[in-house]
C-alpha positions as CSV (number, residue, x, y, z in Angstrom):
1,X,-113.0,-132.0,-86.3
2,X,-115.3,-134.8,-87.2
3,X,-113.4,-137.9,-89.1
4,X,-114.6,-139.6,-91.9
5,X,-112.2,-142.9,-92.8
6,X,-110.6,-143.7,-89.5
7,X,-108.6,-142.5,-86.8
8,X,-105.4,-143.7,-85.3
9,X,-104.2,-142.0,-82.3
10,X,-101.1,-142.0,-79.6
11,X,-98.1,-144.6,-79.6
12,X,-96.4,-145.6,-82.8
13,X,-99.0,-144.6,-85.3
14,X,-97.1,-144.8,-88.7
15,X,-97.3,-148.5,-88.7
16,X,-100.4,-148.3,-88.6
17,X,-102.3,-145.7,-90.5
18,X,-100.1,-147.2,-92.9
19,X,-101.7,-151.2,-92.7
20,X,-105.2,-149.1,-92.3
21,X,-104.4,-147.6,-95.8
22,X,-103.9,-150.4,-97.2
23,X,-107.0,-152.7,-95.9
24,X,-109.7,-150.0,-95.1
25,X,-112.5,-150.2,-97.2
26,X,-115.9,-147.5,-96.9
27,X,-119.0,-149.2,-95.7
28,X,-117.5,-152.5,-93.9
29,X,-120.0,-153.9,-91.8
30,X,-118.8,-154.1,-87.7
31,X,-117.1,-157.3,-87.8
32,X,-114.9,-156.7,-90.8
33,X,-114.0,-153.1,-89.6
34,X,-112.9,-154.2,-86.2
35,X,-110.8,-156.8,-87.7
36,X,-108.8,-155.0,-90.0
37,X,-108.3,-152.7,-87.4
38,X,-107.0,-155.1,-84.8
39,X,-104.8,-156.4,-87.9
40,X,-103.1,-152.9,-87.8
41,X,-103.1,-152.6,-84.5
42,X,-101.2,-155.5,-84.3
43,X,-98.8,-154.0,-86.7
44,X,-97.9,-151.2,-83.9
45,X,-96.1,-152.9,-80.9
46,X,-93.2,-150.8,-79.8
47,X,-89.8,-151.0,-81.9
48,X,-87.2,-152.4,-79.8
49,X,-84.3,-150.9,-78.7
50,X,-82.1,-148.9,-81.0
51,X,-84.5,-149.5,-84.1
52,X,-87.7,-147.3,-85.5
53,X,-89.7,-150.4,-87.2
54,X,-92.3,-151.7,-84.7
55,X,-92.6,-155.2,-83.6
56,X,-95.5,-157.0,-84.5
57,X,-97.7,-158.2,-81.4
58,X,-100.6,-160.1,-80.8
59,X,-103.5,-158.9,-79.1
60,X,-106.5,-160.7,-77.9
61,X,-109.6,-159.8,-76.1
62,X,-108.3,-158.6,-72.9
63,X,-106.0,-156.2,-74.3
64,X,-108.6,-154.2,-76.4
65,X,-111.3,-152.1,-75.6
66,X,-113.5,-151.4,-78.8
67,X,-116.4,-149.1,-79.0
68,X,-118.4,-147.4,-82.3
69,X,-119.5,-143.8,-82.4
70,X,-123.2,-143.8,-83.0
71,X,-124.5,-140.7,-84.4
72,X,-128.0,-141.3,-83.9
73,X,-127.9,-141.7,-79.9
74,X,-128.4,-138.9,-78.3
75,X,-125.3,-136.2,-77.6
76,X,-123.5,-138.9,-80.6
77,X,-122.8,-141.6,-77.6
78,X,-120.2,-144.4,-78.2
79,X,-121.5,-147.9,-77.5
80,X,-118.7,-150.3,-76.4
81,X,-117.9,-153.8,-77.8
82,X,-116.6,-156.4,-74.9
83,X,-116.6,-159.9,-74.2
84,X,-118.0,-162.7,-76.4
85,X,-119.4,-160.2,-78.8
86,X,-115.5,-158.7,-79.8
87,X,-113.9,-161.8,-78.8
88,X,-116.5,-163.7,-82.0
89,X,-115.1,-160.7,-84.1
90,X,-111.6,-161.5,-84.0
91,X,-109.6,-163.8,-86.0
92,X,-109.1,-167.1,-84.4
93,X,-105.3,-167.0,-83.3
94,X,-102.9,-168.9,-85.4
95,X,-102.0,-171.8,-84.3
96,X,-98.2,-172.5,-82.4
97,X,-95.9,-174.4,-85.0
98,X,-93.8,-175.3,-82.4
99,X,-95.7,-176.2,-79.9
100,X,-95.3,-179.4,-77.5
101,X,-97.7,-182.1,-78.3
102,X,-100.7,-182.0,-76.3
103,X,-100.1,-185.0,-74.0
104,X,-96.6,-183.6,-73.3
105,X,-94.4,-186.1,-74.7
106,X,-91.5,-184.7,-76.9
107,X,-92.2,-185.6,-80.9
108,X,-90.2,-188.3,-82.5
């Protein structure tokens, strides 16, 4: 079957079909489509333990692999995303609250 919104598939799904229902939009362009679904990715880490919510998580380049469906390449051929060109598409992290400060010394 041939989907027309979006797809979310193995692991702990409900958490997110359920952030992709509330964010996805028709026609986004690339970049706004691959953040919202990194956003609800995110949303989908495995629930600890003796629980059935899902722990957030954070995800970064490295720990994605991305590709669109192009209909109009031959035999309908994905085309990956990687490297600079996904890593420019994703949120900037947030930054550490409780981070040390940068020179190491503990804050006064």
């Amino acid at each position: 079957a041939v989907e027309q919104e979006f797809v979310v598939m193995g692991g702990t799904t409900e958490p997110i079909v359920t952030a992709m229902r509330e964010s996805y939009q028709r026609d986004l362009d690339l970049e706004s489509a691959v953040r919202i679904a990194v956003g609800a990715l995110q949303k989908g880490g495995p629930a600890p333990a003796g629980t059935t919510e899902a722990e957030p998580r954070t995800l970064d380049v490295s720990a994605l692999e991305v590709a669109v469906l192009d209909s109009n390449r031959p035999r309908r051929a994905f085309k990956r995303i990687a490297g600079t060109v996904l890593e420019e598409m994703l949120p900037a992290p947030a930054a550490v609250e409780d981070a040390p400060p940068a020179n190491g010394d503990a804050p006064s």
